[in-house]
C-alpha positions as CSV (number, residue, x, y, z in Angstrom):
1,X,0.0,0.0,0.0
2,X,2.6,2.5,1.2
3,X,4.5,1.6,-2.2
4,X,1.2,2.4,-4.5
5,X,0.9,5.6,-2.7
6,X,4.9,6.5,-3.1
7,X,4.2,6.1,-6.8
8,X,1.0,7.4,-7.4
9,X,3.0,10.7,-5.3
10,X,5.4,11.1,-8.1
11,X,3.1,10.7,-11.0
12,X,1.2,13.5,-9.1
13,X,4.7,15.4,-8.8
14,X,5.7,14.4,-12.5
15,X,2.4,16.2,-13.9
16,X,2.4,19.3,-11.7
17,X,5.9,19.8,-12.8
18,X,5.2,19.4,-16.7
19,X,2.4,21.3,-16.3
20,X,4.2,24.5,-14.9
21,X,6.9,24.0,-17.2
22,X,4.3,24.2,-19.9
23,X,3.2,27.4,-18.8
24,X,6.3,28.7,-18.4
25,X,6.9,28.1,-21.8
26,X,4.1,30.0,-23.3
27,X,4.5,32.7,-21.5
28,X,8.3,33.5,-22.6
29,X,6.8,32.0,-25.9
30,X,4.4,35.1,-25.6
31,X,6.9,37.9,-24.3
32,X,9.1,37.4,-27.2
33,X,6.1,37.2,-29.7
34,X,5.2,40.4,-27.6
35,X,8.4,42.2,-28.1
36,X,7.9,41.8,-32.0
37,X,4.7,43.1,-32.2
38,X,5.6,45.9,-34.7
39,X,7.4,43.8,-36.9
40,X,4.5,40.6,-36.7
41,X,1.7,43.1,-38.1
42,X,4.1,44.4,-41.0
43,X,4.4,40.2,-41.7
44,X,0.7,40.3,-41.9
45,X,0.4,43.1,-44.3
46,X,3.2,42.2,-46.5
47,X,2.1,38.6,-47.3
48,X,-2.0,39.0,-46.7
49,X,-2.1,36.8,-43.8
50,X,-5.8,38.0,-43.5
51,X,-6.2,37.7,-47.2
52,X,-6.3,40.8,-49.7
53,X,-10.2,42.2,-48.8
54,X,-9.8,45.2,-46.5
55,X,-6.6,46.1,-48.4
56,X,-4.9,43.7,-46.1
57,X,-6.4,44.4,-43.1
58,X,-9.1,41.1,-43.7
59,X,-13.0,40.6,-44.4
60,X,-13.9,42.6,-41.6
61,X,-12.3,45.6,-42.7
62,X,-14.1,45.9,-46.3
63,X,-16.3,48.4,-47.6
64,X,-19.8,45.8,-47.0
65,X,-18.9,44.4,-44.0
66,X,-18.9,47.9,-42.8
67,X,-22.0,49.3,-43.7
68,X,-23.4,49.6,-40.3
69,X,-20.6,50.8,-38.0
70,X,-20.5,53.9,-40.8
71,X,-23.9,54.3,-40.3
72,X,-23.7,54.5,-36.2
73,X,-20.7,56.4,-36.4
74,X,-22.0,59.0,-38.4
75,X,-25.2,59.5,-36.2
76,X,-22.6,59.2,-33.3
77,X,-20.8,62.1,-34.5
78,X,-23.9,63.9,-35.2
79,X,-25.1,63.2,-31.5
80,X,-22.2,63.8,-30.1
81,X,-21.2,67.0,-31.6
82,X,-18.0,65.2,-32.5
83,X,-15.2,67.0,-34.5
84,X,-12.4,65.4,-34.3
85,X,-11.5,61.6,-34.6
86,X,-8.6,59.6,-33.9
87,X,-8.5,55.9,-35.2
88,X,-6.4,53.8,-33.5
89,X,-5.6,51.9,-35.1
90,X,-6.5,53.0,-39.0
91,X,-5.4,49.5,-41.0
92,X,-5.3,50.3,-44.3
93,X,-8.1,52.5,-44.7
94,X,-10.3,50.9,-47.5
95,X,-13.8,52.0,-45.7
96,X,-12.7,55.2,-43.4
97,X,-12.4,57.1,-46.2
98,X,-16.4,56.8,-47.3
99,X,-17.5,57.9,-44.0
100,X,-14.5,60.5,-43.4
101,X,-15.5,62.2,-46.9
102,X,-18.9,62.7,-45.6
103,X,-18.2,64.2,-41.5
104,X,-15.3,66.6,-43.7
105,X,-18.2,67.9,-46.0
106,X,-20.5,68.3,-43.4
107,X,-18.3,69.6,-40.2
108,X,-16.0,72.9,-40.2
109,X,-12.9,72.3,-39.0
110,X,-13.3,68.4,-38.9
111,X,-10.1,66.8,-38.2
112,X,-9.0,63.2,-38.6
113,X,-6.0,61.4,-37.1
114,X,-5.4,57.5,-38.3
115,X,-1.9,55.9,-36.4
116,X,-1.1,52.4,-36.4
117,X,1.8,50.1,-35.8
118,X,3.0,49.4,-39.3
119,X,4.7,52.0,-40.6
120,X,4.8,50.9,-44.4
121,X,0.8,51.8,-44.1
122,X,1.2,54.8,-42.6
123,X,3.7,56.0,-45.5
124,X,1.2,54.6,-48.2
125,X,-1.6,56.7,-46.8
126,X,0.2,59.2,-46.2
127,X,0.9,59.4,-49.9
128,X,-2.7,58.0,-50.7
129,X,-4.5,61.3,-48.8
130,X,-2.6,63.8,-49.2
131,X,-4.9,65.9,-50.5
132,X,-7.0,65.9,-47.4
133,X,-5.3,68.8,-45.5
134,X,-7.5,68.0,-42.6
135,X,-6.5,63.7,-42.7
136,X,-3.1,63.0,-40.6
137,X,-1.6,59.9,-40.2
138,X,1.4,58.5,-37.8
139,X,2.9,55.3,-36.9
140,X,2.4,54.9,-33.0
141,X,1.9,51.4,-31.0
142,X,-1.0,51.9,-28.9
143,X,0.3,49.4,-26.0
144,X,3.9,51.2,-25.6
145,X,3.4,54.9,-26.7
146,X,1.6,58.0,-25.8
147,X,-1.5,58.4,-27.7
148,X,-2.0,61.9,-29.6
149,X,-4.3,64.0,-27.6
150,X,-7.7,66.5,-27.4
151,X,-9.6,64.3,-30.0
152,X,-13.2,64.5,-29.0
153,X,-13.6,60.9,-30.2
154,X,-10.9,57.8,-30.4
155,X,-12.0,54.8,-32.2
156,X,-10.8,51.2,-31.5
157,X,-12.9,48.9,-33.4
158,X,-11.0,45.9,-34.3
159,X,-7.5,46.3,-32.5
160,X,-8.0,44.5,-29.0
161,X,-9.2,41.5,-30.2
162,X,-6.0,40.4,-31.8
163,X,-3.8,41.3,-28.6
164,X,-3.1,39.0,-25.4
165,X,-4.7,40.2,-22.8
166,X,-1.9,42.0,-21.1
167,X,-1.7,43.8,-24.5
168,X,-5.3,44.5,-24.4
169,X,-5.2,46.4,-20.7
170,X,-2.1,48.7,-21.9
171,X,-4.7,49.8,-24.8
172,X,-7.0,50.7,-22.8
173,X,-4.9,52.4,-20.6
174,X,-3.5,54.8,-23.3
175,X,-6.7,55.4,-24.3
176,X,-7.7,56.4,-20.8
177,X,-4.9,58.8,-20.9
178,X,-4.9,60.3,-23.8
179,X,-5.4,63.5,-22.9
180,X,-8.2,66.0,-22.9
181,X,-9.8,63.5,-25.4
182,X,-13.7,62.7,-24.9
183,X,-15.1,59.6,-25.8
184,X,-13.7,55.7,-26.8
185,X,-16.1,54.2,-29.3
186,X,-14.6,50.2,-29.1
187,X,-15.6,46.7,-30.2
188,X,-16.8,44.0,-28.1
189,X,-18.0,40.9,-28.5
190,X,-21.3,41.0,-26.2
191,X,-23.6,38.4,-28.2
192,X,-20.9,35.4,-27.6
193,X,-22.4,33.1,-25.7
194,X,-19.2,31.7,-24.9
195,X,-18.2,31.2,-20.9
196,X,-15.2,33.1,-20.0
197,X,-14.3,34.4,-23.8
198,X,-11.6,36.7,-22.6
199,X,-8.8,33.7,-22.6
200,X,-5.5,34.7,-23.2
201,X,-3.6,34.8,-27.8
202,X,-0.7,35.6,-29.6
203,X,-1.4,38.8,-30.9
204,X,-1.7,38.0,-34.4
205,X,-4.7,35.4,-33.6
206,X,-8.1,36.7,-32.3
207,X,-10.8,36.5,-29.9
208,X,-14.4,37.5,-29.1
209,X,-13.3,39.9,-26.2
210,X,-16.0,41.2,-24.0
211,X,-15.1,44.3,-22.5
212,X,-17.4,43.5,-19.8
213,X,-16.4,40.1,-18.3
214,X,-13.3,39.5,-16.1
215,X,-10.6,40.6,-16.3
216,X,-11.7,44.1,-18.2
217,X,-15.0,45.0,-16.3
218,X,-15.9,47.8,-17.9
219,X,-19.8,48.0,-17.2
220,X,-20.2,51.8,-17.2
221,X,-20.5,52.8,-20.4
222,X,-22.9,56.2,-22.4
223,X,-24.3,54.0,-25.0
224,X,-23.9,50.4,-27.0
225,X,-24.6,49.6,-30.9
226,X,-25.1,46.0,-32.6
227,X,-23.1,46.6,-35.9
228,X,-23.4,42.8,-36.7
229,X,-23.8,39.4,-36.1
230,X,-22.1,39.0,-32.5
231,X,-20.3,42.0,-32.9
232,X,-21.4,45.2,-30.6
233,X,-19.5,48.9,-29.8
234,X,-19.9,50.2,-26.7
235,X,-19.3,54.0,-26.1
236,X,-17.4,54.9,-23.3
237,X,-16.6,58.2,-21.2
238,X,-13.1,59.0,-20.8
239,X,-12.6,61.3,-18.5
240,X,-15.4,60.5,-16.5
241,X,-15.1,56.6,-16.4
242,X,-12.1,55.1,-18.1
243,X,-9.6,57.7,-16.4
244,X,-11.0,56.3,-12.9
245,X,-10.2,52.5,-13.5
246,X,-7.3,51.0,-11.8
247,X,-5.6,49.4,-14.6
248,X,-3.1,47.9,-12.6
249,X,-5.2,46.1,-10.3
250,X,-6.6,45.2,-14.5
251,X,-3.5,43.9,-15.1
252,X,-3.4,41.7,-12.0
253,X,-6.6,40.3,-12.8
254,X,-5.1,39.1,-16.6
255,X,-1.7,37.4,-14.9
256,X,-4.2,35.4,-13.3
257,X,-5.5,34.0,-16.7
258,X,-2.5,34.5,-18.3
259,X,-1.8,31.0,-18.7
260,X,-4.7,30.2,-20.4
261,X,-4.6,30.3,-24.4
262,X,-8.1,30.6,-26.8
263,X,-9.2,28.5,-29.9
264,X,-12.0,30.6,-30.6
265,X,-12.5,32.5,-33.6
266,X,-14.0,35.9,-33.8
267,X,-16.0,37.5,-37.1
């Protein structure tokens, strides 16, 4: 008996060890994925990873998909006496434009400001817009550097779902400090009905985040849209709300779930 239970101990011992070791590994698998963010997005633009519609920047990013987040940002704007915009990040801007043309026609003084991580984008639209005097566009990584600021409205709505958590809270943080900016108009994934969907990626894979589950919590919000299928925006305050939350205790709540990785899919 004592000899079963000596052996049974170390099989015990033999699996907690793998399984730490296993964890281990992903998460220095991550951080070094992590470190190379910049350069993994210009890998997905250069070779299509997420196929040609968008302009690169996948399905989700074309000109039908988008109908109705156009629509609700426009009669955002409108509601909102918005007039300026900073889209973080831009992609390659195949549907912005239709709605930007619109909100420049419409609004005096209407200013747009589209930054992303890949700089190669950035130079082509730079090149691609430069005839809209009002249009700027800079490369910046939302989870390392300071955000520009006094835009009454940032946009985020595909960029957190393709981050690791961690990731995700250093977003959400810049956008909370971006300063004397208004509004963060963001996509979450509130129609999953998926337990727990917040579980942990490598940034160039995705998930159906819900910025209202654990570990974001983020129930305080102005407003919330259904664009489509699963996929909702929800509008929040900034300097109200978002510049109140304690995103370190945020990030505490993601090293707690840090370990585990997602196989869901996200449309």
């Amino acid at each position: 008996m004592y000899k079963l239970i000596k052996k049974n101990s170390k099989i015990i011992t033999f699996i907690i060890l793998i399984s730490f070791f296993m964890i281990i590994s992903k998460k220095l698998k991550l951080n070094e994925r992590n470190k190379n963010l910049k350069l993994e997005f210009e890998k997905i633009y250069e070779n299509k990873l997420w196929g040609s519609q968008g302009n690169g920047s996948g399905p989700g990013s074309s000109i039908e998909f988008t109908d109705n987040f156009r629509n609700i940002a426009y009669n955002l704007v409108r509601k909102y006496k918005i007039n300026s915009i900073l889209d973080a990040p831009c992609g390659a801007m195949a549907w912005m434009p239709l709605l930007l043309r619109n909100l420049s026609n419409e609004l005096q003084n209407f200013e747009y400001h589209g930054i992303d991580v890949v700089e190669s984008v950035i130079d082509s639209l730079k090149i691609r817009f430069r005839n809209y005097s009002n249009w700027k566009f800079s490369q910046n990584d939302i989870t390392k550097q300071q955000l520009p600021s006094n835009y009454d409205l940032i946009i985020s709505r595909d960029a957190l779902q393709h981050l690791p958590l961690d990731l995700c809270v250093d977003a959400l943080k810049a956008f909370s400090l971006s300063s004397g900016s208004r509004y963060l108009l963001i996509g979450s994934y509130l129609g999953k009905e998926i337990p727990n969907p917040n579980k942990n990626i490598y940034f160039d894979d995705c998930f159906p985040i819900n910025l209202k589950l654990p570990p974001f919590n983020l129930n305080q919000y102005v407003q919330v849209f259904h664009e489509k299928n699963d996929k909702y925006l929800i509008l929040y305050d900034i300097q109200n709300y978002l510049r109140k939350i304690d995103f370190n205790l945020m990030k505490n709540n993601v090293n707690n779930i840090i370990s585990t990785y997602s196989d869901n899919n996200c449309s």
